[in-house]
N, C-alpha and C positions, 0 to 999 in steps of 0.2 A: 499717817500714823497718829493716833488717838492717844492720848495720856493714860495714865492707869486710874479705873475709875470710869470712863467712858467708850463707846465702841461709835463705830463708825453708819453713820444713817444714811443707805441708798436713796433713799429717798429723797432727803433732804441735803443730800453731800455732805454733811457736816458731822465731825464728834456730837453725840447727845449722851447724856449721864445714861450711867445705870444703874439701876432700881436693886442693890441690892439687899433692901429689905422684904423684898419680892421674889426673889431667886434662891437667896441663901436664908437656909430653915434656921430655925431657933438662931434668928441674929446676935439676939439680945439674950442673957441669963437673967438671973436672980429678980424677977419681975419685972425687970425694965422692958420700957419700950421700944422699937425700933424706929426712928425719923431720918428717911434717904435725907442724904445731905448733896451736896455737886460733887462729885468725884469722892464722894464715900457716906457714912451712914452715921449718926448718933443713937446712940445706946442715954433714954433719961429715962425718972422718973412715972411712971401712966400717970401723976398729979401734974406733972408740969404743965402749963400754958405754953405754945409755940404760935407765935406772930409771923404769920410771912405776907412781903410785902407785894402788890399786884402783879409787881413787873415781871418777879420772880415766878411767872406763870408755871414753869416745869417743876417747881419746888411744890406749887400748889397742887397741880395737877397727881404730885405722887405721894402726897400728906392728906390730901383731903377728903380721903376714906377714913382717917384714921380719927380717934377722941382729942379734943380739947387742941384744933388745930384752926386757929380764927385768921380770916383773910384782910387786908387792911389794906385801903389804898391811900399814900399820904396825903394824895394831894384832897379826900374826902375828910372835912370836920366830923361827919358824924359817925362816920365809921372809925374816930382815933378811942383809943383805950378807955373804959369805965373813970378810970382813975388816970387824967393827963400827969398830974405831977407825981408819979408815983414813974420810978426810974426802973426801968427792964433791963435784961440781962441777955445780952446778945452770944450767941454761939461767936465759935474763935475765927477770927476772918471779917466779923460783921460786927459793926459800930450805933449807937446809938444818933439816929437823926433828930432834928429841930421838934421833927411832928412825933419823936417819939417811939419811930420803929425803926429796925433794928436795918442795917442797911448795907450792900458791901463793901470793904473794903479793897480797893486798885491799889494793892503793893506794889504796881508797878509804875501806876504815876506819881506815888507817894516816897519812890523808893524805898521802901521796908522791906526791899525782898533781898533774896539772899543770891541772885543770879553772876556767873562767873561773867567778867567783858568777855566773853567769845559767845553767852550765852546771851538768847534773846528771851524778855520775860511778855508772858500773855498770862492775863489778869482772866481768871476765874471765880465763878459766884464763892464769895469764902475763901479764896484762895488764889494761889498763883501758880505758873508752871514756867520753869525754867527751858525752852525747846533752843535745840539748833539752828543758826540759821541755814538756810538752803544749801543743800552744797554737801551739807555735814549730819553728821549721823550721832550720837549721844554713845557712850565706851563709858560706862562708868557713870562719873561726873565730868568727862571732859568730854568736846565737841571735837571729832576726827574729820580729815576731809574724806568724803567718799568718794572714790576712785571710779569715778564710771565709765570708765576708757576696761572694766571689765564686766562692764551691768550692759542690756541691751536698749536702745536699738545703737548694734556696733558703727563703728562710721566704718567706711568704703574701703578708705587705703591704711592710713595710720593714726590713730585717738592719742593726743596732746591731753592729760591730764593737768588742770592748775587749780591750785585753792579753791576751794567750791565749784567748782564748773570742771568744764573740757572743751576742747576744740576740734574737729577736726582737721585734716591736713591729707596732700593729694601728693601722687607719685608727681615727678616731671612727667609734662605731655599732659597733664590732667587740672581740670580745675572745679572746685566745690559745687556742686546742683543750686538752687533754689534752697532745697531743703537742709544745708548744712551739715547732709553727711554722703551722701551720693556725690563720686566722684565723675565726670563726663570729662570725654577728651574735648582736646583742646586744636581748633583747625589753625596749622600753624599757618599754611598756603593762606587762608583768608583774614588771617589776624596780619600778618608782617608780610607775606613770603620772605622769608629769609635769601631764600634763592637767589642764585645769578640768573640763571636762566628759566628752569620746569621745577617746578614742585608736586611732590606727590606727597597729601597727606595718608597717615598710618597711624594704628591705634596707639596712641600716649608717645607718637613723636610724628617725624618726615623727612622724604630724601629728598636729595636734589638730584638731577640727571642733566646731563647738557645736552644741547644740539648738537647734528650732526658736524663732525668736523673739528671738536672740542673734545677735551675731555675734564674730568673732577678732578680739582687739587686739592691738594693734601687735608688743606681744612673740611672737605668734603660739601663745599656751600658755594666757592666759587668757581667759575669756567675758566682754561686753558688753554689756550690753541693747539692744537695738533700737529707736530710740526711732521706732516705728511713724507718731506723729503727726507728727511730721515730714518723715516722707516724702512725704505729700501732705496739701494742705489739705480734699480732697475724699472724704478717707477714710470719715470719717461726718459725716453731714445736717447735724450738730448741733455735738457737742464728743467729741472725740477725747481718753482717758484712759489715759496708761501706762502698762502692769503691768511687772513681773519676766516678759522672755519672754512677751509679749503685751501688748492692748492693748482697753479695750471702749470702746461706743461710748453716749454718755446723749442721752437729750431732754431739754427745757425740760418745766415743771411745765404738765400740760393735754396732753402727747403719750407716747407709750411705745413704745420700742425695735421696730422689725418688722427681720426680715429681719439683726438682729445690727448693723445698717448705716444705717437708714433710720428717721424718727421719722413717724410718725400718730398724728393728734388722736385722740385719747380721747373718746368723746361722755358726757360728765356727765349729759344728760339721761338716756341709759339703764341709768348706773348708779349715780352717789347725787350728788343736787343740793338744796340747799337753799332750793328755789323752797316756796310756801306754796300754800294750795288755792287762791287767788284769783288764783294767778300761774301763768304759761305758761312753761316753761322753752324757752330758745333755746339750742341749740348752736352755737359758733363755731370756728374756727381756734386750737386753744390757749386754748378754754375756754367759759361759758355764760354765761347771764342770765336774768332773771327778768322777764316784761313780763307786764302786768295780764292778768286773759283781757277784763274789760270795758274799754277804751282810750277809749271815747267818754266827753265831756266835753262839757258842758251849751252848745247846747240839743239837740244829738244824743244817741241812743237805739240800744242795740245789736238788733239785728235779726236775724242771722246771727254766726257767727263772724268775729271782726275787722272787722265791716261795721257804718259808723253812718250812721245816714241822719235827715238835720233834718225834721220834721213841716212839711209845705205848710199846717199851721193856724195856724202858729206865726209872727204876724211876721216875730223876726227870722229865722228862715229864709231866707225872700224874698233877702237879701242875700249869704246865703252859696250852698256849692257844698252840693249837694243830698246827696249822700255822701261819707265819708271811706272809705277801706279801708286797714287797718293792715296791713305787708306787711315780712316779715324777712331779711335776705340779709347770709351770711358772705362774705370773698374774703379772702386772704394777701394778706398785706404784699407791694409792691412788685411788682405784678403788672403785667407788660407790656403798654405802649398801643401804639394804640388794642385797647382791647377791648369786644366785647359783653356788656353785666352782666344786662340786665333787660329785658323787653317787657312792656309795657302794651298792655291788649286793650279792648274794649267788650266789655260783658256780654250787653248789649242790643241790637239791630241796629233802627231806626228808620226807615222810608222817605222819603225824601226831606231826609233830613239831611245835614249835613257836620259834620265833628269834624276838629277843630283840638288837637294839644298841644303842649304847654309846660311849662318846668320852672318850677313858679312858685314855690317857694322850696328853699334850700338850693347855692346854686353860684354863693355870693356868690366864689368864686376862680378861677370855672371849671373843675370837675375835670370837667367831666360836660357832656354832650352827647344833645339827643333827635332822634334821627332818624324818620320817619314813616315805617313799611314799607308801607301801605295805609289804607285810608281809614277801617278801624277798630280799625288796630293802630299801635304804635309801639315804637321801639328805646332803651335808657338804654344813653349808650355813657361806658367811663370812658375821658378823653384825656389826663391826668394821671395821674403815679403815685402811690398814697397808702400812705405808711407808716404801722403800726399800732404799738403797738394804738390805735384812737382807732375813732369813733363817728362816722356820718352820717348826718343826716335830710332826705332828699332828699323834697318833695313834684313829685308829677309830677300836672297836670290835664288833664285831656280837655273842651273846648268842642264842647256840641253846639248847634246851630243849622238851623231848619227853615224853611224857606217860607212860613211865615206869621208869620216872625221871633220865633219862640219859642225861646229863650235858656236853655242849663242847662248845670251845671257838676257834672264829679266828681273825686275828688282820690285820689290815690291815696301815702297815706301810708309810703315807703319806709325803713327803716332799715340801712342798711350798716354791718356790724362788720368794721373790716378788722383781721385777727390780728397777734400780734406777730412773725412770720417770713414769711419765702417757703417754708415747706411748710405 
C-alpha cells in the first residue's frame, strides 16, 4: 500500500510520486504555476526561482520542463547560486543547507513528527508518513491488528490469530508442513509405537490390535491375556491351563492328550505294567490291574483259561455250581441308563433243556438288571449309574434243567471296573 500522493511501480516495486501537475488540468488558478512536489504539488508564482537539488532526481526529472526550474548539485562550487550569501526560501519539509540549497528534512530522525507509538514514521522528500507496522492496518489515525486467520492463504486445520501476526495449529494426529500452514499426519507406529504389541497407523491418529491369544484393554494400547479357560467349560475333556497368549489342555494320570483337546486312556498293559508272571494284566478306563491267571479256588481246578470247573468225584462239588468263568469288563464313570453292559451265553446247547438266569450275587443295591434274550442267552443291564473309580463283582448263574429233572448250575464270575471319569 502506497501513501496518498504515490502509486505503486511494477517495475520498480516500489511507491514512486505522482505527477499531478501532469494528470490534473488546470492545477493551479489565478496564474500560478504548478511544481509536482513528493506526495503533492505547489501551486507559486511563474516569477518564482525553484532550486532543486541533484539527488532529488525525480523532482528534476518532473520540473525540468517547466520555466525558471535550476538544477544544483551541492557538492559543485560552480554550480552554487549567482548570489552565495543571499538566503533562499525553501518549501515546507526542506531546509536551508551549508552550500545554500534547500534540502530535506527527516522528521523522523529529527523527531518533528507527529507519529502515534503504535505508529512507524518513513521519512519522505519534504515530508513524512506515519504507516503501520506489519501486522496492522491504519482505521482512521489508529493502527488495528489485521486478522488474517480471515485473509488467505487459509492454514490447514485452525489459524491462531495474535497481534500482528497468526499462527497456525493442527488437529491431533497432525503436525505443521514445511510451509507453516499445511497440516500432514503424523506416523504414530514410527515416531513412539505406542503400542503393546501391532500398530496400525490411520489418518490423524492409530490402533492398536494384539496377537493372537490377547486381547485390548480398556486403555485400548495395552495387551491382555485371554484367559481361554473361561470362555468355556467345554474347552478341554479334562482341565483347561492358561498360558501367556494361549492355553493347553492336560488329562488325569492313566490318559493323554489326543487331538490338543480330548484325553484317551492310555492302555498300561501294552506298554509298562507291573503285573507279575503269575498275574494277567487288566486294562481299565484311567488305568489297570493285576488278576491271577489261575483265579480258581479249592475245590475247583483250572481247565481252560479263566474257566474252573468242580470235579463230579468230588463230594463237595455236588452242592455247588459245576463251573465258574472268571470274566473282566471296564465302563466310565457315570454312564447313562439304562444300558446294555454284558450277555451271558451257554456254551453248550443240550436238548431238552431249559436255562434259567439270575444274578445270584453282587446287586445287593440294585444297579443291575438281567434280562433273558433267548433260551440260551441272556442280557446284564446297568439301571443305575455308578461312579468310579470303584470295583464290581457281579456273579451271573445259568440253571439248567432237563426232563429227567437233572439239575446243574454255572456261574459266571463278572468283574466291573468302573473308571474314574466319563471319558
Amino acid at each position: 500500500q502506497c501513501t496518498d500522493g504515490y502509486e505503486w511501480d511494477p517495475v520498480r516495486q516500489r511507491c514512486k510520486d505522482i505527477d499531478e501537475c501532469e494528470i490534473v488540468p488546470d492545477a493551479c488558478k489565478g496564474g500560478m504555476k504548478c511544481v509536482n512536489h513528493y506526495g503533492g504539488y505547489l501551486c507559486l508564482p511563474r516569477t518564482a526561482q525553484i532550486i532543486v537539488n541533484e539527488r532529488e532526481e525525480a523532482a528534476a526529472e518532473s520540473t525540468s520542463g517547466r520555466n525558471n526550474v535550476i538544477r544544483r548539485t551541492p557538492a559543485d562550487p560552480q554550480r552554487a547560486p549567482p548570489n552565495p550569501t543571499h538566503q533562499i526560501q525553501c518549501a515546507a519539509g526542506y531546509e536551508q543547507s551549508d552550500h545554500n540549497v534547500c534540502q530535506d528534512i527527516d522528521e523522523c530522525a529529527t523527531g518533528t513528527h507527529n507519529c502515534r507509538a503504535d505508529q512507524v514514521c518513513v521519512n519522505l522528500r519534504g515530508s513524512f508518513s506515519c504507516q503501520c507496522p506489519p501486522g496492522y492496518q491504519k482505521r482512521g489515525d489508529q493502527c488495528v491488528d489485521i486478522d488474517e486467520c480471515t485473509l488467505p492463504p487459509y492454514c490447514h486445520h485452525r489459524c491462531v490469530n495474535t497481534p500482528g501476526s497468526y499462527y497456525c495449529q493442527c488437529n491431533a494426529g497432525f503436525q505443521l508442513a514445511s510451509n507453516n500452514h499445511t497440516c500432514v499426519d503424523i506416523n504414530e507406529c514410527d515416531a513412539n509405537n505406542p503400542c503393546a504389541q501391532q500398530c496400525y497407523n490411520i489418518l490423524g491418529s492409530f490402533i492398536c490390535q494384539c496377537n493372537p491369544g490377547f486381547e485390548l484393554s480398556s486403555d485400548r494400547i495395552n495387551c491382555e491375556d485371554t484367559d481361554e479357560c473361561r470362555t468355556s467349560s467345554y474347552i478341554c475333556q479334562y482341565q483347561c491351563v492358561n498360558e501367556p497368549g494361549k492355553f493347553s489342555c492336560v488329562c488325569p494320570e492313566g490318559y493323554q492328550v489326543v487331538g490338543g483337546r480330548t484325553c484317551q486312556d492310555i492302555n498300561e498293559c501294552e506298554t509298562t505294567n507291573e503285573c507279575r508272571e503269575d498275574e494277567i494284566c487288566w486294562n481299565y478306563h484311567g488305568g489297570f490291574r493285576c488278576y491271577p491267571r489261575n483265579p480258581c479256588q479249592e475245590p475247583y481246578v483250572l481247565t481252560s483259561e479263566n474257566r474252573c470247573v468242580c470235579p463230579v468225584s468230588n463230594a463237595i462239588c455236588r452242592e455247588l455250581p459245576y463251573s465258574v468263568v472268571y470274566k473282566y469288563m471296564s465302563i466310565r464313570s457315570d454312564r447313562t441308563v439304562p444300558s446294555d453292559i454284558f450277555q451271558i451265553q451257554a456254551t453248550t446247547i443240550y436238548p431238552n433243556t431249559i436255562n434259567t438266569f439270575r444274578i445270584k450275587s453282587g446287586n445287593e443295591n440294585g444297579e443291575f438288571y438281567l434280562r433273558q434274550t433267548s433260551t440260551v442267552s441272556a442280557m446284564l443291564v446297568l439301571v443305575k449309574s455308578l461312579t468310579g473309580p470303584r470295583e464290581h463283582i457281579v456273579d451271573l448263574e445259568m440253571l439248567t434243567v432237563n426232563s429227567l429233572n437233572y439239575r446243574t448250575s454255572s456261574v459266571l464270575r463278572l468283574t466291573i471296573i468302573v473308571g474314574p471319569y466319563a471319558f
